[in-house]
C-alpha positions as CSV (number, residue, x, y, z in Angstrom):
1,X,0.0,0.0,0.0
2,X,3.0,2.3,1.0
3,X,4.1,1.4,-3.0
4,X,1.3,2.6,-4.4
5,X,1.3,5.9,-2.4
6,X,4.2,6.8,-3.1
7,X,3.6,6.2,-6.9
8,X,0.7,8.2,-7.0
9,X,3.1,11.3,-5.7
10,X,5.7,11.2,-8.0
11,X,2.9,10.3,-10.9
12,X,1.7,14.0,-9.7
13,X,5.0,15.3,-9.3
14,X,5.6,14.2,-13.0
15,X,2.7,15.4,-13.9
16,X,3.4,18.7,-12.5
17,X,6.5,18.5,-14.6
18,X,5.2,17.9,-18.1
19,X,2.5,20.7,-17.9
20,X,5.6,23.1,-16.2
21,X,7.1,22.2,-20.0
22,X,4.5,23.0,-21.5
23,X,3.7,26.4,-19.7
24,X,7.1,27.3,-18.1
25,X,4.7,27.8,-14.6
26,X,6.8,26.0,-12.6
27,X,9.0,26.8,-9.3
28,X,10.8,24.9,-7.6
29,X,11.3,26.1,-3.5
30,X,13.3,25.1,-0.8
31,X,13.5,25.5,2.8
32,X,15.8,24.3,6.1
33,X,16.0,25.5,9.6
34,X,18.6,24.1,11.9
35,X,18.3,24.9,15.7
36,X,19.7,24.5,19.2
37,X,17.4,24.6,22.2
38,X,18.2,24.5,25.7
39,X,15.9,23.9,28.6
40,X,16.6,24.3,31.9
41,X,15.0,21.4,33.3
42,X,17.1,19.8,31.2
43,X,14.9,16.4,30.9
44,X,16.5,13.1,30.6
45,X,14.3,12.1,27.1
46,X,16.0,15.6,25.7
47,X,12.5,16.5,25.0
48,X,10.0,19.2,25.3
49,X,7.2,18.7,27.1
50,X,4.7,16.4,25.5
51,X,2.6,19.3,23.9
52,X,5.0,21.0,22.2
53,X,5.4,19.6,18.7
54,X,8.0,22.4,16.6
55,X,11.3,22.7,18.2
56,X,10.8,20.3,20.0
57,X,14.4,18.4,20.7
58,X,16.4,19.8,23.6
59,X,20.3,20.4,24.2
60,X,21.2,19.4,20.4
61,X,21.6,20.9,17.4
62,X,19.1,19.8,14.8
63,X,16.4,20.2,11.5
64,X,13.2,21.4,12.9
65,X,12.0,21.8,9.4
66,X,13.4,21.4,5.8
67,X,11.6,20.9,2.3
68,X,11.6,21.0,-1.4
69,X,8.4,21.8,-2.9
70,X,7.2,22.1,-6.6
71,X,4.3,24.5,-7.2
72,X,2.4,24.7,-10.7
73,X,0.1,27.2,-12.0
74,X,-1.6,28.9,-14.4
75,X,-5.2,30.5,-14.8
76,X,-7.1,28.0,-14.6
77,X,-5.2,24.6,-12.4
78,X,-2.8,24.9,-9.5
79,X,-0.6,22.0,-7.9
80,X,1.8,22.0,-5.0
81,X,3.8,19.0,-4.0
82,X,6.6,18.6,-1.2
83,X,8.5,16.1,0.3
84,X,10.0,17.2,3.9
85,X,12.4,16.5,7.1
86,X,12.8,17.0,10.7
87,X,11.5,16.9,14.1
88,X,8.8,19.0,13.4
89,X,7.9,16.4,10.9
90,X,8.6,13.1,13.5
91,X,6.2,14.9,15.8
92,X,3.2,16.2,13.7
93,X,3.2,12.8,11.6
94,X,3.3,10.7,14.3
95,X,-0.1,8.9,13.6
96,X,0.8,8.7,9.8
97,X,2.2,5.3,8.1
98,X,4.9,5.0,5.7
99,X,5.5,7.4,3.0
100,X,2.7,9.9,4.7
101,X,4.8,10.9,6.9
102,X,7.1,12.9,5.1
103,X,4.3,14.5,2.9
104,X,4.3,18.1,3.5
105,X,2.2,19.1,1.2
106,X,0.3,17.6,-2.0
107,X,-2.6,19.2,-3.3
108,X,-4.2,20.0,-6.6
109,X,-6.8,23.1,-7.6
110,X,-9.5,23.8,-10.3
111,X,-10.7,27.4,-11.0
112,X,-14.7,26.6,-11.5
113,X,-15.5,30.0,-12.6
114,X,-14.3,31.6,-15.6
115,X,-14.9,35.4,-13.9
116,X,-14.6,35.0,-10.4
117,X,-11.7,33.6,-8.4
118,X,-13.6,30.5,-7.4
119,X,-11.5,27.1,-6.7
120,X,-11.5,23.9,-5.6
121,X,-8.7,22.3,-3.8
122,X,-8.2,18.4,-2.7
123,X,-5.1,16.8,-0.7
124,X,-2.9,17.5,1.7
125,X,-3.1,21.4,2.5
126,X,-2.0,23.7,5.2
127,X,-4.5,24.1,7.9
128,X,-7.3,27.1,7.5
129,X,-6.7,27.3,11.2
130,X,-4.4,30.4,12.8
131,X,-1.7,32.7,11.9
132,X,1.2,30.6,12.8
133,X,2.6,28.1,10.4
134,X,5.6,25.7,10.4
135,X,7.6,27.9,8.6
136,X,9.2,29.9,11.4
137,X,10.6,32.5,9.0
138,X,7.2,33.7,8.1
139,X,5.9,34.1,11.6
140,X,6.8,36.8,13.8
141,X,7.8,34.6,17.0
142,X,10.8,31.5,16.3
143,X,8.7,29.2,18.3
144,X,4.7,28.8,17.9
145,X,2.4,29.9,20.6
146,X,0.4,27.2,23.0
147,X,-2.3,27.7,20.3
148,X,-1.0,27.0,17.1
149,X,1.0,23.8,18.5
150,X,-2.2,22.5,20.0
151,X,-4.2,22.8,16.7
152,X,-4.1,21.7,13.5
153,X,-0.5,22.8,11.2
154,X,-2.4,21.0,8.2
155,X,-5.0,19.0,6.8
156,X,-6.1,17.0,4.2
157,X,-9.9,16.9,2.5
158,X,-11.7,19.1,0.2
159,X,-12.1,22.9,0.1
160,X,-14.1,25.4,-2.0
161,X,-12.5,28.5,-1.7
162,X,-13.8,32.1,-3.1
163,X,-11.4,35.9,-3.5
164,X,-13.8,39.1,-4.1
165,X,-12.3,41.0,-6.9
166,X,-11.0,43.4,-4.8
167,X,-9.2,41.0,-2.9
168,X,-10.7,42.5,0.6
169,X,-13.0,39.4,1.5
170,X,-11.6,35.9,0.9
171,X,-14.3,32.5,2.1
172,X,-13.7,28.8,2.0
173,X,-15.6,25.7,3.0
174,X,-14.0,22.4,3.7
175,X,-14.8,18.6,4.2
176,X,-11.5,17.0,6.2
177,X,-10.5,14.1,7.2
178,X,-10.4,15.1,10.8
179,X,-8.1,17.2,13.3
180,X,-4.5,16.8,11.8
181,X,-5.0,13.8,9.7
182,X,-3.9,12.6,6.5
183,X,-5.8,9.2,7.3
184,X,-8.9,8.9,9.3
185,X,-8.3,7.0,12.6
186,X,-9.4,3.5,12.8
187,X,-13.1,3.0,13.0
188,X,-14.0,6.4,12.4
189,X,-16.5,7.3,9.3
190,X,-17.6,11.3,10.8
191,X,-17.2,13.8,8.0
192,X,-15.1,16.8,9.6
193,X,-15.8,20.8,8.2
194,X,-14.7,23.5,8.4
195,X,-14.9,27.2,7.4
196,X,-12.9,29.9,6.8
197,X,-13.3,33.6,6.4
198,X,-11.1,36.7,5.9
199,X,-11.3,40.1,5.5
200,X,-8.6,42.7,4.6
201,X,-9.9,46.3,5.5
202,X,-6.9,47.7,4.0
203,X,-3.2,47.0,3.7
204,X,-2.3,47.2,7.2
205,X,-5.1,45.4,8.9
206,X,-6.7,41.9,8.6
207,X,-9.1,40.2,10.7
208,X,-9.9,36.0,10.2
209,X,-12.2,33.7,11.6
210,X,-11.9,30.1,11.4
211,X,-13.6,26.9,12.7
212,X,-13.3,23.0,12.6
213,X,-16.4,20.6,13.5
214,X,-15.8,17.0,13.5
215,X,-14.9,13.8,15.8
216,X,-11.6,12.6,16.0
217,X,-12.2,9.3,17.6
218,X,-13.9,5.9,16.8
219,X,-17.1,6.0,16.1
220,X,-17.7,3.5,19.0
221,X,-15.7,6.4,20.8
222,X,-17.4,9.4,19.3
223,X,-16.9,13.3,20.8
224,X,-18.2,15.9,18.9
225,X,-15.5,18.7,18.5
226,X,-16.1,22.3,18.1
227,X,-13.5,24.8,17.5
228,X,-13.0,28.1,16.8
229,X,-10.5,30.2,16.1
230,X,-10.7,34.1,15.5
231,X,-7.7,36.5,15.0
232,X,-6.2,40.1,14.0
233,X,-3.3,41.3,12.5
234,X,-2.7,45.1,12.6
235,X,0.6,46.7,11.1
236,X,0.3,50.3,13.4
237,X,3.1,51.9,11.7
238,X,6.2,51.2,9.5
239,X,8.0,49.6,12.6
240,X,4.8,48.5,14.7
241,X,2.8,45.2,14.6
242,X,0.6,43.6,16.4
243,X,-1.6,40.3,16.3
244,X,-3.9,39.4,18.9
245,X,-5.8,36.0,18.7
246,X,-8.3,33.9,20.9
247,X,-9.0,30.3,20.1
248,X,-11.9,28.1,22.1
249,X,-13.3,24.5,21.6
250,X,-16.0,22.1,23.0
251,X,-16.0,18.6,23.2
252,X,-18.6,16.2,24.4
253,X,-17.9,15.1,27.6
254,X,-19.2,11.2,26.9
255,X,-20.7,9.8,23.3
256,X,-24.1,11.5,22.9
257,X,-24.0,13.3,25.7
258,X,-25.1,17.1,25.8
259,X,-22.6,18.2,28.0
260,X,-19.2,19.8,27.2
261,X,-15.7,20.1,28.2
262,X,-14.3,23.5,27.1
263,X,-10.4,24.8,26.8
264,X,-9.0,28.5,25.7
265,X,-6.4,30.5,24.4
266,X,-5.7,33.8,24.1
267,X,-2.5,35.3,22.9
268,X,-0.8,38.9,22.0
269,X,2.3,39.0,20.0
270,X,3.9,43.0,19.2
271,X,7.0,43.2,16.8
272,X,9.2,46.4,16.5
273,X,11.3,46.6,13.3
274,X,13.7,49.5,14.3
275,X,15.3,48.4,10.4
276,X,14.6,46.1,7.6
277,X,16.7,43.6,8.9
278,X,16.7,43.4,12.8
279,X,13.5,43.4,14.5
280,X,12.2,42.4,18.1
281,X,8.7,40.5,19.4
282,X,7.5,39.9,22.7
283,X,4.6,37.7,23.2
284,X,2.3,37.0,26.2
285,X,-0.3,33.5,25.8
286,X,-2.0,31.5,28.0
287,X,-3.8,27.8,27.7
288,X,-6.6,26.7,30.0
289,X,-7.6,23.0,29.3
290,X,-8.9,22.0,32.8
291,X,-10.2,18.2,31.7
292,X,-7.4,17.9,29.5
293,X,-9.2,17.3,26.1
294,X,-5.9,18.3,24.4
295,X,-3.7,18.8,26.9
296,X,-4.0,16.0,29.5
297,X,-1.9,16.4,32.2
298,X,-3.6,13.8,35.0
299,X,-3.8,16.6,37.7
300,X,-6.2,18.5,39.8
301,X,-6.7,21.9,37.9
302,X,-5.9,20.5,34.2
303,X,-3.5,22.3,31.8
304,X,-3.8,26.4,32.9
305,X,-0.2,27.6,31.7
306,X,1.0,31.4,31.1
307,X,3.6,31.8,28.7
308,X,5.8,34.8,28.1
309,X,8.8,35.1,25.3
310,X,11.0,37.4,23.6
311,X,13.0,36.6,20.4
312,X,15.5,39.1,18.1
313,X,15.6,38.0,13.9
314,X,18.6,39.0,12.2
315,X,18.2,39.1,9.0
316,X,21.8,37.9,7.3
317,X,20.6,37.7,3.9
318,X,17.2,38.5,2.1
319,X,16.7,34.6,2.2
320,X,18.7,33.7,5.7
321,X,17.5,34.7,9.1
322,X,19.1,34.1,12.6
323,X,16.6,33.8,15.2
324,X,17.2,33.9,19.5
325,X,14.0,33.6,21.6
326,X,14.5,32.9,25.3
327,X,10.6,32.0,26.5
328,X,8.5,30.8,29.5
329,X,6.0,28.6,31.1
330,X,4.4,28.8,33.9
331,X,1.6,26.1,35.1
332,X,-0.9,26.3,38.0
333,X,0.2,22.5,38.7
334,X,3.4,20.9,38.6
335,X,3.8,19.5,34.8
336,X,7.3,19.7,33.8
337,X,9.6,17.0,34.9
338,X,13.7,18.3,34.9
339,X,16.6,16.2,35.2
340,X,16.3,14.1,38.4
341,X,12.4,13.3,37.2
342,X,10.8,15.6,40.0
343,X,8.0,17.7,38.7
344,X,7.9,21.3,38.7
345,X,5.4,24.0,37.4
346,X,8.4,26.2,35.9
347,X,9.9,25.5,32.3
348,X,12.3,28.0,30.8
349,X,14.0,28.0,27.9
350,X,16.5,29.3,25.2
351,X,16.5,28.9,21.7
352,X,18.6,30.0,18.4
353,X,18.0,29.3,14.8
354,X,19.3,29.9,11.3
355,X,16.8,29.4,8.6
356,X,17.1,29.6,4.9
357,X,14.9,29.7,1.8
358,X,15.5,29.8,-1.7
């Protein structure tokens, strides 16, 4: 079975190739980031704790992320395949088999309108969820918030997907195969949606709100999960930004019952950019998950963590950033284990990374 997967990607990749000959609308991209993280509870597995899935080795240097990805498109068909490395990859794949789990990407799109920018898209896509992505470079903080790394980084399904000619308002509607899944989970036949909706009220500020609605276990098992995830991004001035973002879910507390386990984020993230190639960001977060419906932690008050971190990007090169963040948790309960296994509701931690793109 793993075989025939991987045929059927380098059949598209191929594919991909021959219309790129035809066209000349192909491009071929490339990313790496290398880090070295240090905690300072130093545990013995030389991991982060169990909820933190990018950047997630500690007191070594290695590739959080790296990828080659070939993107084709013209008016009318788009196509995007890419085949990546790292722990970020060991972490978020985990539950994949085979070949999957080094499929970053692999998606292709059909324009169904010939005057409005009106697609359809099918594979394995980035998530419709948040501002944060695995790329680090491309977010304003090295490491993801509490949010993004306890939500979905990408998904795989259906989506119908609509632009407004003035590029202000931009609406999709998806059919997934559940909460970070290529492959459904055993014994589990529940459609998953979700929606998404943006709108740009001018260069400098954009406001998104996103949602998933699915089950994510067995069918013998099944929750009902509802999530929501709503965010703005403001550029104040030429050296000023700011994004503030709030997600919140439900999940049945038993199958059919009518009764509902809830968890929260919030988060506020400013950059200064005192030139184009240094800037600063300080973020302040915090993750309430009391009956542990993500984050299960076995204790008395649940998952309720504040977070605090600061990071400086260097910019080396147009296409090569050096990143430092030095960043915080804090729990109501004792969570993090250190070095001689004792439990401690402290976890601090440095980190430095040099990420390229071409």
């Amino acid at each position: 079975m793993n075989k025939k997967i991987l045929c059927i990607f380098l059949l598209l990749g191929f594919s991909i190739l021959g219309f790129a000959q035809e066209k000349k609308s192909l491009t071929i991209t490339g990313y790496a980031e290398l880090y070295y993280q240090y905690e300072f509870n130093n545990p013995q597995n030389n991991s982060r704790p169990a909820f933190i899935y990018s950047h997630h080795r500690n007191n070594e240097v290695n590739l959080n992320l790296g990828f080659i990805k070939a993107n084709y498109e013209n008016e009318k068909f788009r196509a995007n395949i890419a085949l990546a490395a790292g722990t970020y990859m060991n972490s978020n794949y985990a539950a994949e088999s085979g070949v999957l789990k080094n499929i970053y990407e692999a998606n292709v799109g059909v324009k169904i309108s010939k005057n409005k920018n009106l697609w359809i898209d099918a594979g394995v896509m980035p998530s419709h969820i948040g501002f944060e992505s695995a790329v680090s470079k491309d977010c304003f903080t090295l490491t993801r918030s509490l949010l993004a790394e306890n939500s979905p980084y990408f998904e795989t399904g259906v989506k119908i997907s609509y632009t407004s000619d003035n590029g202000k308002w931009f609406v999709s509607g998806l059919v997934l195969n559940g909460w970070q899944r290529i492959q459904r989970v055993d014994g589990n036949s529940t459609v998953a949606f979700g929606h998404q909706l943006t709108f740009k009220l001018n260069e400098k500020i954009t406001l998104n709100s996103s949602s998933f609605i699915g089950n994510d276990k067995p069918d013998s098992l099944k929750q009902m999960r509802y999530f929501h995830n709503l965010y703005g991004s403001f550029q104040l001035s030429k050296k000023f930004a700011l994004i503030t973002g709030f997600d919140i879910g439900a999940e049945q507390k038993a199958k059919g019952s009518d009764q509902y386990n809830i968890w929260y984020s919030p988060v506020i993230i400013a950059k200064y950019s005192p030139t184009e190639k240094l800037s600063f960001t300080a973020r302040g977060e915090y993750y309430s998950d009391e009956k542990g419906v993500i984050i299960a932690t076995g204790t008395e008050n649940g998952f309720k963590t504040f977070g605090y971190s600061f990071n400086a990007d260097y910019w080396i090169l147009p296409n090569l950033v050096w990143r430092t963040e030095i960043k915080n948790l804090n729990s109501k309960d004792e969570i993090f284990l250190n070095r001689d296994n004792r439990l401690k509701n402290n976890n601090l931690m440095a980190v430095t990374s040099l990420a390229v793109s071409f």
